[in-house]
C-alpha positions in Angstrom: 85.5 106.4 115.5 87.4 103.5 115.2 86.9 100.5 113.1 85.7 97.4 115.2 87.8 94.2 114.7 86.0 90.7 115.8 87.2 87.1 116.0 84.9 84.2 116.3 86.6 80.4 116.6 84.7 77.8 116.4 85.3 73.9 115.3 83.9 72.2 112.5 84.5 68.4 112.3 88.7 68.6 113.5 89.1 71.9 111.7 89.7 75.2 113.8 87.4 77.9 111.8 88.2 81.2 112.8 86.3 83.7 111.3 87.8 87.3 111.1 85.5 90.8 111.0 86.5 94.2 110.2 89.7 95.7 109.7 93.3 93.9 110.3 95.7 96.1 110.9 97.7 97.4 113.7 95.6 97.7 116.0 94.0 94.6 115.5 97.2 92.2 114.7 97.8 91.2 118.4 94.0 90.4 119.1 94.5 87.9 116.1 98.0 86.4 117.3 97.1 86.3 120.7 93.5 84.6 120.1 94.7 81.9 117.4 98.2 81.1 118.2 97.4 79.5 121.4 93.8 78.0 120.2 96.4 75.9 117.4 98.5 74.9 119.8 95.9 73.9 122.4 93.3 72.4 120.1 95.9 70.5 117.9 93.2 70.6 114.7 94.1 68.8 112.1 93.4 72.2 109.5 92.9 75.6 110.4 90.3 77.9 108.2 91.1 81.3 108.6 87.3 82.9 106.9 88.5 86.6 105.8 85.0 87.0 104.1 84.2 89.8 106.5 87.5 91.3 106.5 87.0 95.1 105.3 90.7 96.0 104.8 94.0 94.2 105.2 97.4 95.9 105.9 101.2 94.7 106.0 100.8 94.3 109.4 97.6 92.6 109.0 99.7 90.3 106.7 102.3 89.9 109.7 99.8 88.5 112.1 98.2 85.8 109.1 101.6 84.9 108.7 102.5 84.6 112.6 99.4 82.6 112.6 100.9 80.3 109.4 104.0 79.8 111.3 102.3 78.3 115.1 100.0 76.5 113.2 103.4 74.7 110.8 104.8 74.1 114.1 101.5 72.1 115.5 101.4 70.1 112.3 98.4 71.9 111.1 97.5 72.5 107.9 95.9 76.5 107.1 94.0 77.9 104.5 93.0 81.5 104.1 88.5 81.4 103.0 86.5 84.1 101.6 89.3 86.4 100.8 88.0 89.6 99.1 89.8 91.4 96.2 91.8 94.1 98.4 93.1 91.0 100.3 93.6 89.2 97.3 96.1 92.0 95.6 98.1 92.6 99.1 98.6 88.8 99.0 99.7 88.7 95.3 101.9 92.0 95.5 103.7 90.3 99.0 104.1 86.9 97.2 102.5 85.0 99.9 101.3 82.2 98.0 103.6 80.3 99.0 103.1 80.5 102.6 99.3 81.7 102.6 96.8 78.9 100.8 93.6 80.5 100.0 90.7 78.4 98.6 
């Protein structure tokens, strides 16, 4: 059976809060590109929140589709933040180096 994969946006004062369930991999990166790239653009928020609390498992191409994410919302002038990130998300994003591009708090 496979894994279920949700995506709830919502806004929270100007902030964009997107809050991500199950697992993101392949078969979940376009459903997360294709629902946030265009919300960024559209909404213009001042800050994106990106809640991974309910995020089960992260792949690299998991980390593509954050990262695609990062990229739109640099574009729009909008600040993003990875929230709730659990310790198998944690070690991808320290073993890719994605600190730099990836804020988490």
């Amino acid at each position: 059976m496979p894994a279920t994969f949700d995506i709830d946006v919502t806004t929270q004062d100007d902030a964009l809060v997107a809050r991500l369930t199950g697992e993101l991999d392949l078969t979940s990166r376009a459903a997360v590109v294709d629902a946030l790239v265009p919300a960024v653009s559209e909404a213009a928020p001042s800050r994106l929140v990106v809640d991974m609390a309910g995020v089960s498992f992260c792949d690299s191409s998991g980390l593509g589709a954050l990262l695609d994410v990062r990229r739109a919302a640099a574009d729009a002038d909008v600040d993003m933040v990875l929230r709730g990130v659990n310790r198998q998300v944690a070690r991808l994003l320290d073993l890719a180096d994605a600190d730099g591009w990836l804020a988490r708090e």
